[in-house]
C-alpha positions as CSV (number, residue, x, y, z in Angstrom):
1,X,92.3,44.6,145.4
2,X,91.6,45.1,141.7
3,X,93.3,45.5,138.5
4,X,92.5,48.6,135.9
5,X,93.5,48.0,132.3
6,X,93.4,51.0,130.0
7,X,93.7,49.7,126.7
8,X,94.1,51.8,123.4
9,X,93.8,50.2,119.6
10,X,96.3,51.0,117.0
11,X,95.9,50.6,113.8
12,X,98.0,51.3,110.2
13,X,94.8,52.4,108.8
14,X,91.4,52.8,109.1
15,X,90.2,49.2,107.8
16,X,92.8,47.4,109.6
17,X,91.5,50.1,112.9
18,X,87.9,49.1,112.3
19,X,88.5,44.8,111.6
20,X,90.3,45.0,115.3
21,X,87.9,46.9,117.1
22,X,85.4,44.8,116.0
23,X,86.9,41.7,116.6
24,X,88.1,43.6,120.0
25,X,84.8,44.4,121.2
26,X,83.1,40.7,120.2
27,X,85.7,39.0,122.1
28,X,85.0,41.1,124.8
29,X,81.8,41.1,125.5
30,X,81.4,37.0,125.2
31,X,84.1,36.9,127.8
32,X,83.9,40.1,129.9
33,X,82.9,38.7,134.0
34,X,79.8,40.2,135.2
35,X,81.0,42.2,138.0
36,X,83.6,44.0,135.8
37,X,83.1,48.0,135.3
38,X,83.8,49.0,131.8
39,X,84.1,52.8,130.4
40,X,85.1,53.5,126.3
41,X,89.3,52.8,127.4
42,X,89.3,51.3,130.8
43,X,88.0,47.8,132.4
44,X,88.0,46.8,135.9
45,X,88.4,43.5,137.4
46,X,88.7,41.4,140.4
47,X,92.7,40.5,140.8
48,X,91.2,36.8,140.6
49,X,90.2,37.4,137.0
50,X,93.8,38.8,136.2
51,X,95.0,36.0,134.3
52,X,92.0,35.9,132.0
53,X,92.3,39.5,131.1
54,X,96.3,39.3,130.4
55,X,95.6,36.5,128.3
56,X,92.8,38.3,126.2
57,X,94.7,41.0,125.8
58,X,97.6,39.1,124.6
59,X,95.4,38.1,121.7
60,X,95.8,41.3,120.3
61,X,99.1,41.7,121.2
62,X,100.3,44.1,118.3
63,X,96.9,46.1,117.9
64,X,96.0,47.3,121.2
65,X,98.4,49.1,123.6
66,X,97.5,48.0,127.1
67,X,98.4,49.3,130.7
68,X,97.6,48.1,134.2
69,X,97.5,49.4,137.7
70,X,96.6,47.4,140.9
71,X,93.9,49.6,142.9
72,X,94.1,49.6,146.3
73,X,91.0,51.4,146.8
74,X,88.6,53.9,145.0
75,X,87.0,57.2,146.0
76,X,84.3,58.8,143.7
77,X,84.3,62.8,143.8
78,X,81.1,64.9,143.8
């Protein structure tokens, strides 16, 4: 099973928007596992790397608006 975060960052304007996407983005890539898939909004994980996502995400508690789903399985369409 896997987890899918779709994360969005709000800001009160655009210099405030641009320090935490920058600081977002850092963060993530230094800690980001390997095996995780990663699109513009969306990351997914193993459900044993769960409780270091929630926690980075916490971190920006405030500035990013996060959601997750558990995935049972996934089909891509051609």
């Amino acid at each position: 099973m896997e987890i899918l975060y779709f994360y969005d960052i709000k800001a009160k304007n655009k210099k405030e928007f641009n320090r935490t996407k920058r600081r977002f983005y850092y963060r993530l890539n230094q800690m980001l596992p390997k095996d995780a898939w990663r699109t513009k909004s969306t990351i997914l994980v193993q459900m044993k790397k769960e409780n270091i996502m929630d926690s980075f995400f916490r971190a920006f508690r405030g500035h990013i608006i996060v959601y997750k789903a558990n995935i049972n399985s996934i089909e891509q369409l051609e």
